[in-house]
PADO-441335 format. One line per field, with one value per atom (N, C-alpha, C, O): residue in three letters; z, y negated, x negated; residue number from 1. Coordinates in nm, 3 decimals, padded with zeros to 5 digits. Layout:
N
res (ALA ...)
pz (Z ...)
py (Y ...)
px (X ...)
n (NUM ...)
END
This chain:
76
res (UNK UNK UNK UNK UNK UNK UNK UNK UNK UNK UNK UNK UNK UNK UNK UNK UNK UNK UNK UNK UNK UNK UNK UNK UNK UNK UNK UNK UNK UNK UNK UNK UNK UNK UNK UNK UNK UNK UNK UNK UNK UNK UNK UNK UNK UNK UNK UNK UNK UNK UNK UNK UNK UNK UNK UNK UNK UNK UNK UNK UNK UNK UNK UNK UNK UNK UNK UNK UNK UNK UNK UNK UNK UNK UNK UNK UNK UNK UNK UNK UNK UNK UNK UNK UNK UNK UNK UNK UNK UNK UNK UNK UNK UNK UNK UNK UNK UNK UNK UNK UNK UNK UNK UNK UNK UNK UNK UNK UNK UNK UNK UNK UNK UNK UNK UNK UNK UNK UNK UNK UNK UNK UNK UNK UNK UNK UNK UNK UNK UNK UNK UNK UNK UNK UNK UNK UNK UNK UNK UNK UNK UNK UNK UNK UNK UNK UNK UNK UNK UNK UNK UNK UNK UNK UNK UNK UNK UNK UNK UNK UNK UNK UNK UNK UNK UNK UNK UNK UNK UNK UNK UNK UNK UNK UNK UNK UNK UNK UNK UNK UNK UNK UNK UNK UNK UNK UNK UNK UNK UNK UNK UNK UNK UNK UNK UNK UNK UNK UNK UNK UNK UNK UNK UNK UNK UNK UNK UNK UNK UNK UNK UNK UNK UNK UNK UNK UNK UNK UNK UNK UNK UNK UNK UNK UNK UNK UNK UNK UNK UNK UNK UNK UNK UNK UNK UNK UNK UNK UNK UNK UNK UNK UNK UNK UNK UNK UNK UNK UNK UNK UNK UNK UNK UNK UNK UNK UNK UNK UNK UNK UNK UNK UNK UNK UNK UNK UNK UNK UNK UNK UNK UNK UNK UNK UNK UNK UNK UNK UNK UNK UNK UNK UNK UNK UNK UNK UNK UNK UNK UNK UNK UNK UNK UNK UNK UNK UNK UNK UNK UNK UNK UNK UNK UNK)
pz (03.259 03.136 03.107 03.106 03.083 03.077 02.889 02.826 02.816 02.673 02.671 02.743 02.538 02.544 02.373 02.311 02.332 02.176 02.161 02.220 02.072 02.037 01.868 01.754 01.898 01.716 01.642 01.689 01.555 01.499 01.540 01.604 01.521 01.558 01.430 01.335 01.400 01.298 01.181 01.167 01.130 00.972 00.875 00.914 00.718 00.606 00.553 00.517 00.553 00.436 00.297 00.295 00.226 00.159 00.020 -00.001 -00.061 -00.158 -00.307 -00.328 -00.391 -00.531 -00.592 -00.652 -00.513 -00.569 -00.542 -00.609 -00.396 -00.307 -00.289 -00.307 -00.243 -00.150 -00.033 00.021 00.020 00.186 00.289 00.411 00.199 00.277 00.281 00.334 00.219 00.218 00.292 00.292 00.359 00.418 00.566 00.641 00.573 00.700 00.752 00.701 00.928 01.027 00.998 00.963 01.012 01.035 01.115 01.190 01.086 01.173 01.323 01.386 01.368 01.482 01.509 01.625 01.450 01.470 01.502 01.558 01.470 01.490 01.651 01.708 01.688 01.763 01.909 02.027 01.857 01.945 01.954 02.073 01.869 01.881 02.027 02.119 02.011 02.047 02.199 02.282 02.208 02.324 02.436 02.549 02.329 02.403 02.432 02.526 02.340 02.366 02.493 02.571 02.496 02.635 02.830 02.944 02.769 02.892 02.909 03.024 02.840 02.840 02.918 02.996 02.842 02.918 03.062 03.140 03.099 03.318 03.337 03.441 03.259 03.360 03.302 03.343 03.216 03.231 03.217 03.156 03.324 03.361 03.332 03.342 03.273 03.283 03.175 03.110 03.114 02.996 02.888 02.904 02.759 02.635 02.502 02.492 02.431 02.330 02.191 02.179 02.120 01.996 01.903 01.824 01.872 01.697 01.670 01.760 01.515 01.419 01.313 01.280 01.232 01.093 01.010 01.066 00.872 00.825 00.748 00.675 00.771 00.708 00.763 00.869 00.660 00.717 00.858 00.943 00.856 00.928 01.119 01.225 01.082 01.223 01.203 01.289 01.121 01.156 01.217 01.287 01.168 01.246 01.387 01.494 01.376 01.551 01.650 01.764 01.571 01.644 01.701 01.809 01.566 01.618 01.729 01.803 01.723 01.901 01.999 02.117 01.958 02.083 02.123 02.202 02.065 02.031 02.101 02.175 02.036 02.115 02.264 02.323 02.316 02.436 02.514 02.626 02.459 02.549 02.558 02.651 02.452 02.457 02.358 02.236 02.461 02.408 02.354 02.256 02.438 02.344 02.216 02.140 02.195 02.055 01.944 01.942 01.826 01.742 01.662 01.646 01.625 01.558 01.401 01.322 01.383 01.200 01.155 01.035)
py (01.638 01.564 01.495 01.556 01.351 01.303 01.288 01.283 01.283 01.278 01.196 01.200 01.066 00.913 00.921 00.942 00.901 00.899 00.745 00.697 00.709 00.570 00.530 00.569 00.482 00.416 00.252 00.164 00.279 00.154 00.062 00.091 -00.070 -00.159 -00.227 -00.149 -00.316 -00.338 -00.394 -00.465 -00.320 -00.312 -00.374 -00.402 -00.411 -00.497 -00.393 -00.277 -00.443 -00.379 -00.259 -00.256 -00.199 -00.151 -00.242 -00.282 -00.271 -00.357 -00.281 -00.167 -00.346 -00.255 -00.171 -00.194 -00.051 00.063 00.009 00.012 -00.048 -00.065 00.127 00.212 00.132 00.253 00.246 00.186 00.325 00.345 00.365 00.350 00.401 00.489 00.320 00.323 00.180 00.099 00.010 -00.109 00.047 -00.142 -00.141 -00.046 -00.270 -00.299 -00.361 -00.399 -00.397 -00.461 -00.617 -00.677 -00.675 -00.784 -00.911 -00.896 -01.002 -01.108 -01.038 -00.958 -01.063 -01.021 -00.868 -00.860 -00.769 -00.650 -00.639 -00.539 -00.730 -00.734 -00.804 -00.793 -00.870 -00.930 -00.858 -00.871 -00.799 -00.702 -00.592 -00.566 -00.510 -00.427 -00.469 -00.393 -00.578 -00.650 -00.626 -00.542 -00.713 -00.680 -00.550 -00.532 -00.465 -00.342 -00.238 -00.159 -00.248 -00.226 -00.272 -00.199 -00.419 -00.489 -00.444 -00.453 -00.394 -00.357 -00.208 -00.171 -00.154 -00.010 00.024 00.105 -00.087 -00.078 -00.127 -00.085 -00.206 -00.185 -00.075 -00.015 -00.032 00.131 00.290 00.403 00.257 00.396 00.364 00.284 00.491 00.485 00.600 00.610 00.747 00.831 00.828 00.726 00.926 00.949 00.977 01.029 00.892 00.897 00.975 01.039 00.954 01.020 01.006 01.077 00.911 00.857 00.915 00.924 00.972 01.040 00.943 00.896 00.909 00.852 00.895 00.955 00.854 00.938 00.831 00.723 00.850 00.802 00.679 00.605 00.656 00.513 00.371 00.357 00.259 00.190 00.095 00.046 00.088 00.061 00.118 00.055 00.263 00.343 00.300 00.344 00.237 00.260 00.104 00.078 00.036 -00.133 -00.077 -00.094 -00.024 00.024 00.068 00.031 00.156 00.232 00.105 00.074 00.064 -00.009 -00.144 -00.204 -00.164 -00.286 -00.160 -00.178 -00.036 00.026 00.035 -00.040 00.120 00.108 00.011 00.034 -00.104 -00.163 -00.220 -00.280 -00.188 -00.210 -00.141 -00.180 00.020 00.121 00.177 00.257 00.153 00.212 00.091 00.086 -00.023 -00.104 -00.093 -00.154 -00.006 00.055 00.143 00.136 00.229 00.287 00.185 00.080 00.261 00.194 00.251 00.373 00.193 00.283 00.302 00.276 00.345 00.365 00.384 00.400)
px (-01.234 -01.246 -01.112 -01.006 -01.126 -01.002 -00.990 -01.096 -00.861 -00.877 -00.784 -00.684 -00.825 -00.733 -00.759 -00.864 -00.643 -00.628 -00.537 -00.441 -00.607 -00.598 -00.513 -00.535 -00.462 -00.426 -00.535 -00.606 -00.504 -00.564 -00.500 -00.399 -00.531 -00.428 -00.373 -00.390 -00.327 -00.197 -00.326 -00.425 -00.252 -00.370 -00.287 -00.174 -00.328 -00.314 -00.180 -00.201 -00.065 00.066 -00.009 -00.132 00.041 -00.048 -00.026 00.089 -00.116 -00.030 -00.007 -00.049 00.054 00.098 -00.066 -00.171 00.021 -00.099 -00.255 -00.359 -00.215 -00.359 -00.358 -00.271 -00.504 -00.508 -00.538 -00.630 -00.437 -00.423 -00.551 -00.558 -00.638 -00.756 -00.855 -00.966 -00.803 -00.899 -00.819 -00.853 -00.711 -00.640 -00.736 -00.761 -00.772 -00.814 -00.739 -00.633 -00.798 -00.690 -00.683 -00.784 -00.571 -00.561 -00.652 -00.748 -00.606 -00.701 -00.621 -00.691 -00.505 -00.430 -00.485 -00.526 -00.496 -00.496 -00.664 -00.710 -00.731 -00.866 -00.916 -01.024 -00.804 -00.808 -00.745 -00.777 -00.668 -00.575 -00.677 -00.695 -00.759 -00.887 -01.000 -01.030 -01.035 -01.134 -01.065 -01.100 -00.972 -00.885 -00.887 -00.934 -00.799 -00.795 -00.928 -00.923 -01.052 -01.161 -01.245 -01.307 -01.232 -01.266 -01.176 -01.221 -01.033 -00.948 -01.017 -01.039 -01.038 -01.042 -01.231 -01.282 -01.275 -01.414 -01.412 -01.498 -01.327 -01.287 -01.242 -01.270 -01.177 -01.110 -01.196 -01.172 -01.278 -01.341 -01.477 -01.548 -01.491 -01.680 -01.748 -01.870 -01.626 -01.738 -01.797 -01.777 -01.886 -01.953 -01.794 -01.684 -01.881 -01.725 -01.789 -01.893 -01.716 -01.755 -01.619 -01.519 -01.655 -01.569 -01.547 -01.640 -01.431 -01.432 -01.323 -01.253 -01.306 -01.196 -01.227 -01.329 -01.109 -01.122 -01.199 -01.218 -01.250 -01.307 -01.237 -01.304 -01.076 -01.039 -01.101 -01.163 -01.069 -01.115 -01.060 -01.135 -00.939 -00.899 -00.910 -00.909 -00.918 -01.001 -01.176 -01.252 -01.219 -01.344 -01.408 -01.505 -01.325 -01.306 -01.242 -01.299 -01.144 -01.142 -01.256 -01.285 -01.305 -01.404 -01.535 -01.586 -01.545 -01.660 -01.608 -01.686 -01.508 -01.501 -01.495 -01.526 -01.459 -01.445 -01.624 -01.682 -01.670 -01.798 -01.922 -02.018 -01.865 -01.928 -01.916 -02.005 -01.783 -01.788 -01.749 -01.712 -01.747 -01.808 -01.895 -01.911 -01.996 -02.133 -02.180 -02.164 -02.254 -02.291 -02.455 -02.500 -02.525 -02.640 -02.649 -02.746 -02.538 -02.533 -02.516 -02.451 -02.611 -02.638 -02.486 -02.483 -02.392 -02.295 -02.298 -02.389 -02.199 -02.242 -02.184 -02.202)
n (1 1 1 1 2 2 2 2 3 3 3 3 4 4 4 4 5 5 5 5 6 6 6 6 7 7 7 7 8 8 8 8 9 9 9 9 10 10 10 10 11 11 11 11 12 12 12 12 13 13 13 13 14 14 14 14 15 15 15 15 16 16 16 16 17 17 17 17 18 18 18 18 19 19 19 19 20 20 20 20 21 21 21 21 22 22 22 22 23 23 23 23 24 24 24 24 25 25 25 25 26 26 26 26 27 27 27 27 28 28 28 28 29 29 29 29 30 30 30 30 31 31 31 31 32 32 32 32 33 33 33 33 34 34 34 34 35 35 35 35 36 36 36 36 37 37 37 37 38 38 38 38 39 39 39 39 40 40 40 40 41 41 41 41 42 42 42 42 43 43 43 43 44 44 44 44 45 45 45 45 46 46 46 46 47 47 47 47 48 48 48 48 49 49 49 49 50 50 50 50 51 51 51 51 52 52 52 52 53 53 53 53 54 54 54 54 55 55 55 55 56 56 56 56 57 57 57 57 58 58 58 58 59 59 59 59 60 60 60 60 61 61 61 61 62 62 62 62 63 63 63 63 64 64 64 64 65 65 65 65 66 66 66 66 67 67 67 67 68 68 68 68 69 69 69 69 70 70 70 70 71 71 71 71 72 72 72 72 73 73 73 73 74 74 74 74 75 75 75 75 76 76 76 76)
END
């Protein structure tokens, strides 16, 4: 079993008494997602299996990963 832990990619500054738990990624950081989701789907083939935490910013991650490592799951 191989194990690959990931970061979000560059998410929104927090702003005056924004909350942390709501910044999403950037246009760039969305783009950089998309990216590294697409490289990562050439180099692994075995069976995966995704956890992130429930911010939003991991959960825009998840889903490019998502979709282009398990492009049949319905994600959520």
């Amino acid at each position: 079993m191989d194990l690959l832990f990931l970061r979000h990619a560059e998410a929104e500054d927090a702003d005056n008494g924004g909350s942390d738990f709501e910044r999403q990624l950037t246009a760039h950081g969305r783009a950089s997602a998309e990216e590294t989701a697409d490289g990562l789907a050439l180099c692994i083939c075995n069976q995966i299996a995704l956890r992130r935490s429930p911010l939003v910013r991991t959960r825009e991650m998840g889903a490019y990963l998502a979709a282009a490592l398990l492009p049949s799951l319905a994600w959520r």
